[in-house]
N, C-alpha and C positions, 0 to 999 in steps of 0.2 A: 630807261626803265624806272619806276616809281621805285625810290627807296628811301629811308628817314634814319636821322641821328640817332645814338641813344650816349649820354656822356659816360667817360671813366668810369669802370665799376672794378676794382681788385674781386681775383677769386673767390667765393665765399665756401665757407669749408660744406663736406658732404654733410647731408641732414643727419642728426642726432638719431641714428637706425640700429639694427641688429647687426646688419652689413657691412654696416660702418664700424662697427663694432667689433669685427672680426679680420677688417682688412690695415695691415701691417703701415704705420706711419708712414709718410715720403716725401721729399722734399717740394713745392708747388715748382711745377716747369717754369723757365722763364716767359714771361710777357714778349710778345713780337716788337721788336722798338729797331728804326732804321728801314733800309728797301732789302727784300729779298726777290728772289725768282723763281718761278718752278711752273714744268709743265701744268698742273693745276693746285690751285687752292680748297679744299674744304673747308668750310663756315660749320661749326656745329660738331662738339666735342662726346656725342653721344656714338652708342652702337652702329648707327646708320655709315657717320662721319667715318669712326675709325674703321668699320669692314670696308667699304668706298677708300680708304687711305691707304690699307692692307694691301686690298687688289691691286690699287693702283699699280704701286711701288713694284707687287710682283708681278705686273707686264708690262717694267720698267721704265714708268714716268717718275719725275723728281714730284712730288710731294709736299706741300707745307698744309698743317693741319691746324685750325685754329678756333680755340673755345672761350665763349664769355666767362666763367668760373672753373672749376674743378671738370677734366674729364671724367663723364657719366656722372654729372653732376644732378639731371633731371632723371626723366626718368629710366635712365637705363640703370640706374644705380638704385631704384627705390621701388622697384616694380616686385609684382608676387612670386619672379623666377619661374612662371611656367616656360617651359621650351615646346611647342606644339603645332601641327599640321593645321592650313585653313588662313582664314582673315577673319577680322572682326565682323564685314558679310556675311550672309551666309551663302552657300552653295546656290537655293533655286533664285534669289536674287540675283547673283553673281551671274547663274544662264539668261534668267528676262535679259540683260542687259548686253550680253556679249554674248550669247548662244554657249551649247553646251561642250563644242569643242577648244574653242576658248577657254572658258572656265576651269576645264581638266588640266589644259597648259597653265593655269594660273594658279591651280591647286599644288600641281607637280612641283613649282619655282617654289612652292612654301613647302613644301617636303624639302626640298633643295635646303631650301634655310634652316630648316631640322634638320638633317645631315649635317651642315655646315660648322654649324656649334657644335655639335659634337665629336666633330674631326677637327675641328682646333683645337679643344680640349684634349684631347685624345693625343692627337700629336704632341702638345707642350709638353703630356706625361704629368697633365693637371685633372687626374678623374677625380682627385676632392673636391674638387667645384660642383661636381656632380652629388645630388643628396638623396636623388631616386628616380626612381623606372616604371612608366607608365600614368596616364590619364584616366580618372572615373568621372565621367559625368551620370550623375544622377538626376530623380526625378521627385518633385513632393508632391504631385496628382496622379489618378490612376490610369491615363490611357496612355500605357505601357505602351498600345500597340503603336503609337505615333513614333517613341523615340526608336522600337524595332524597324520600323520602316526608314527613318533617319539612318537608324545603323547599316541594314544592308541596303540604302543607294548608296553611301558612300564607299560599303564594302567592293559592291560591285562595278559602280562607275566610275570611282575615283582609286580603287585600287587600297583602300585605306585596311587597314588592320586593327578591327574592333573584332570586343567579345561583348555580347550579349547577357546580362545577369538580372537575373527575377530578383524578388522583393527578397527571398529567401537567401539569396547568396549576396547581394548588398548587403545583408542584414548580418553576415557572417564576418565582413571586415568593418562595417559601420554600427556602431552602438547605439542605432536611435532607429525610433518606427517612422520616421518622418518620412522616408524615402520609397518609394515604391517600384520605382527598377535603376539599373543604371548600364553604361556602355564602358566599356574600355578599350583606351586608345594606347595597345602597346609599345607605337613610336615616341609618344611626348616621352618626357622626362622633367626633374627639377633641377634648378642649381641656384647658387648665389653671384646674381646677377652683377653685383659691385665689383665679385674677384675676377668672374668672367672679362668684366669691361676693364679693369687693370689689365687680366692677363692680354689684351689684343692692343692695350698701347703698348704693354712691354715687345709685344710682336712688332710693331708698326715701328719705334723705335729704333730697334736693331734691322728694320729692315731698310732705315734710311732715313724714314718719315720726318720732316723736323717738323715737332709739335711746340705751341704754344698754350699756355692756359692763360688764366687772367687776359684774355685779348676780345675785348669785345667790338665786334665788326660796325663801322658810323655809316659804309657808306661799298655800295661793289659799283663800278662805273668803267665803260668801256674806255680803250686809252691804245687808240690807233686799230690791231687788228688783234689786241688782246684786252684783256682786263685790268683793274685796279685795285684791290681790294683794300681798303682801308682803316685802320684801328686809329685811337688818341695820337697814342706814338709811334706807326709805325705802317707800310704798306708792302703788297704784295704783289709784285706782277705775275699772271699768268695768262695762259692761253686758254685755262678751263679755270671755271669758279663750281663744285659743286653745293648748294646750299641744304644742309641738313642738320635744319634749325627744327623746334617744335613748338610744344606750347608755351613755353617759357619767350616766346619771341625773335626775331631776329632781325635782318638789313634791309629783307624786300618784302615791302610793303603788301604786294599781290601774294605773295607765298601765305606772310603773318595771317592775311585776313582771310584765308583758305583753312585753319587752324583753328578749329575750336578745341579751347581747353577745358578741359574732364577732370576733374579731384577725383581720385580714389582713395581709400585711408586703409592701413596694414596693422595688425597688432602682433607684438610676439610673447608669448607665454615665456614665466620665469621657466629655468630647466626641471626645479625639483618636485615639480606637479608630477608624480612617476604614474598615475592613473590613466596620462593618456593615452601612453600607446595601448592599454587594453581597452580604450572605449575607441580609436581610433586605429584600425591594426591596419589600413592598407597606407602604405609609405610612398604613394606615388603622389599626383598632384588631383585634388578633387575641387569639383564644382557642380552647381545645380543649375540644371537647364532655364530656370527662369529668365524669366525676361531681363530681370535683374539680380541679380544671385550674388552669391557668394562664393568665393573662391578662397580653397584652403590646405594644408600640408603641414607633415608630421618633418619637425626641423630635430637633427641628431649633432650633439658637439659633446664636446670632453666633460660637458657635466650632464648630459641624458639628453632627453627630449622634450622637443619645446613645441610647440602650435602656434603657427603661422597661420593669421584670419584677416581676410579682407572684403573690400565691398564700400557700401552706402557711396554712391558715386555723386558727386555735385558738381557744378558749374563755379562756384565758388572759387577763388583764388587762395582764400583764408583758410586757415584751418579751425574746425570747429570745438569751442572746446570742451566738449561733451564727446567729442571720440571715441574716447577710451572707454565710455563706459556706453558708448553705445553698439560698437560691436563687442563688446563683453556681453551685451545683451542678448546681440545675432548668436554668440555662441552657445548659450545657457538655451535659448530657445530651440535649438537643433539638440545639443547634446545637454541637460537637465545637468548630470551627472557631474558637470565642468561648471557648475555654476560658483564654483567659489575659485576658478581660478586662478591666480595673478596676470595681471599683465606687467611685463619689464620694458616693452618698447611700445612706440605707439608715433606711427608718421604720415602723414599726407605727400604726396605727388600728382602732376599734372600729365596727364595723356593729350595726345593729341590725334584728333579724332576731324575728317572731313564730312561734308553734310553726306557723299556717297558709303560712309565707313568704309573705306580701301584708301591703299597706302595713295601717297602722290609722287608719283616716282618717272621724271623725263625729264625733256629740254625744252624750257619756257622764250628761248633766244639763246640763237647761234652760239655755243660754246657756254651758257646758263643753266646748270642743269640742276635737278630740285631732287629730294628724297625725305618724304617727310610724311607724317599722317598716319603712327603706327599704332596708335590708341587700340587697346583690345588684342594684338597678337605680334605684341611688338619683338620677341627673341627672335621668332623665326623671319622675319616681314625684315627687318631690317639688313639681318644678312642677304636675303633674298635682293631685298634692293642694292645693297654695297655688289654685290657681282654682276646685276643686273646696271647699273650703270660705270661701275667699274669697267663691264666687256663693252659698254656704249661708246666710251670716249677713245677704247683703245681698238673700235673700229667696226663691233660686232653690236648691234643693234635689237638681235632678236626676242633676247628676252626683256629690255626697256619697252620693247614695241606691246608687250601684252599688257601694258598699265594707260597703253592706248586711252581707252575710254573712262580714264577714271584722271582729268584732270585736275588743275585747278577753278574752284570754283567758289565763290565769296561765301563764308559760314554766317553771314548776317549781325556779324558786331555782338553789340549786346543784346539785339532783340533776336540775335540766333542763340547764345546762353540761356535767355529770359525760356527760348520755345525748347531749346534741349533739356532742361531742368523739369519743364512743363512734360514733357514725354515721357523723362525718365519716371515721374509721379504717376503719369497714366498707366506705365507699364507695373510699376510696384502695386498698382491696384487692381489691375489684372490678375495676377501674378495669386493675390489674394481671392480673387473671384474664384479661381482655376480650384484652387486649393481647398475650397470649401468646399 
């Protein structure tokens, strides 16, 4: 199997965030150094890694979990915390491609995944993670009738739990005319994604897991009728390797270049702007149907309320440094009202995004198995996948099997950045056409 070196790299601490901000010092786990053993290895210290680590363990395989820096170091720790039904797909694509009963299995596995986080939560007896209840998608053009139609196929076909709200009743939780209808999704919900991905190592842990951080993977290679898995100082044997790396990179090569990375950029409002919860009174998670939109949410801690805005997505691996003050901008342009108000964090993260948009979730060779590609719906998607390949290796195939059709498949290097940058620009002009 094609795979390539990367040298030594020590953990590098979480990105300077809100999240980070709020989640309790700890000491960095040790680096993997010496031979260990264990019915499988996990590559890749994110959500995907530890749900896959989780399950494992609880249908009683040994366990070794192994991450280049800091667990939820990318983006499981920096992401906007929506928890939500769906994939970054959308539905009538997801039927073209797999037909329509398909698709409702495929839907169902990501309702699954919403469930899932929130009975972990739930169990730990950790509902502060939780910051609020329910999805508003909105609209800034007026053919309302489009997203009504949106609403009930999914009402009806998929079983989904939307409410329907005219210009008038968006306009009673939202303080701006921009919007002219919206839908709500009363399964999603919000949390903080950083404490979240702590709370499932501390789960994985105590359920046995031996994790490693600082261990960045040179090399996975077969070694007899098992595998090998390889760090600087140290290796792993197993029978199962599952690899859930993302855009941040990882040890095989066919996986990496399946992986196109996506910048998204997040900003959080200081606490003592006390004006927004009245220009923003619905405390769930909102976004705007555009093509390329904005994604946003009223955050609550011991000094009030803060606003959480995201968006302007890029190909770029850099962070721009104009940021800050260019969703400051997004936000003054929706709500006027908020135009003078602080920003206190302000971070960039990488998604990772395949040229199908759906997860990549199976086995690439005998006992090789992949989970990766969660760009766009990544809380619930990743769980979905960790049970989904979790029930694979421990025998049960059925739900791995619905990711069937949606391989790996080459993202095109830089000249698949260069055309995805290029789209996203077509669709923000769109997006603009629509609206005028």
């Amino acid at each position: 199997m094609a795979t390539h070196s990367h040298s030594r790299q020590d953990a590098s601490p979480h990105v300077s965030s809100y999240y980070a901000s709020r989640t309790a010092p700890r000491d960095r786990i040790e680096s993997l150094s010496g031979m260990e053993e264990a019915d499988v290895a996990v590559v890749g210290g994110g959500l995907a890694g530890l749900t896959t680590a989780l399950e494992l363990s609880a249908r009683g395989l040994s366990v070794v979990l192994l991450e280049a820096q800091r667990i939820g170091w990318g983006a499981s720790g920096r992401n906007g915390g929506f928890v939500s039904q769906g994939f970054a797909q959308n539905v009538d694509a997801i039927e073209r491609r797999v037909g329509i009963e398909r698709a409702k299995q495929l839907h169902a596995l990501s309702v699954d995944g919403v469930r899932y986080v929130e009975s972990t939560i739930s169990n730990a007896g950790r509902k502060d993670i939780i910051g609020g209840r329910g999805w508003l998608h909105v609209i800034r053009h007026k053919r309302t009738q489009e997203l009504r139609q949106w609403q009930q196929k999914l009402a009806d076909q998929y079983d989904a739990d939307l409410e329907f709200l005219d210009r008038a009743a968006v306009s009673g939780l939202l303080e701006t005319g921009i919007y002219h209808a919206g839908v709500i999704d009363h399964r999603s919900f919000h949390i903080d994604p950083l404490a979240y991905t702590e709370l499932v190592l501390e789960l994985c842990v105590a359920s046995g897991v031996r994790v490693h951080e600082g261990t960045r993977i040179s090399d996975i290679g077969p070694s007899g009728t098992e595998y090998l898995v390889r760090s600087a100082d140290g290796q792993v044997r197993a029978q199962n390797v599952v690899v859930a790396t993302s855009a941040y990179g990882g040890p095989v090569r066919a996986v990496e270049q399946s992986v196109l990375p996506v910048a998204t950029y997040v900003v959080v409002s200081r606490s003592y702007d006390a004006n927004i919860g009245d220009v923003i009174r619905y405390r769930g998670c909102i976004t705007d149907q555009r093509r390329a939109g904005d994604y946003y949410r009223i955050l609550e801690d011991d000094h009030g309320l803060r606003l959480l805005w995201g968006g302007r997505i890029t190909t770029r691996r850099s962070e721009p440094s104009q940021l800050v003050a260019m969703l400051h901008n997004d936000i003054a342009g929706v709500y006027p009202q908020l135009g003078d108000i602080e920003i206190e964090y302000g971070w960039s993260g990488l998604m990772g995004y395949a040229r199908h948009k759906m997860p990549i979730v199976g086995e690439i060779s005998p006992g090789l198995f992949v989970a990766t590609a969660f760009g766009g719906h990544g809380l619930n998607t990743t769980a979905a996948a960790g049970l989904a390949v979790a029930d694979a290796i421990a025998g049960s195939r059925d739900r791995m099997a619905l990711f069937g059709n949606y391989g790996i498949a080459w993202g095109g290097g830089w000249l698949g950045r260069i055309a995805t940058q290029a789209e996203y620009m077509r669709l923000r002009l769109a997006d603009y056409i629509d609206e005028i």
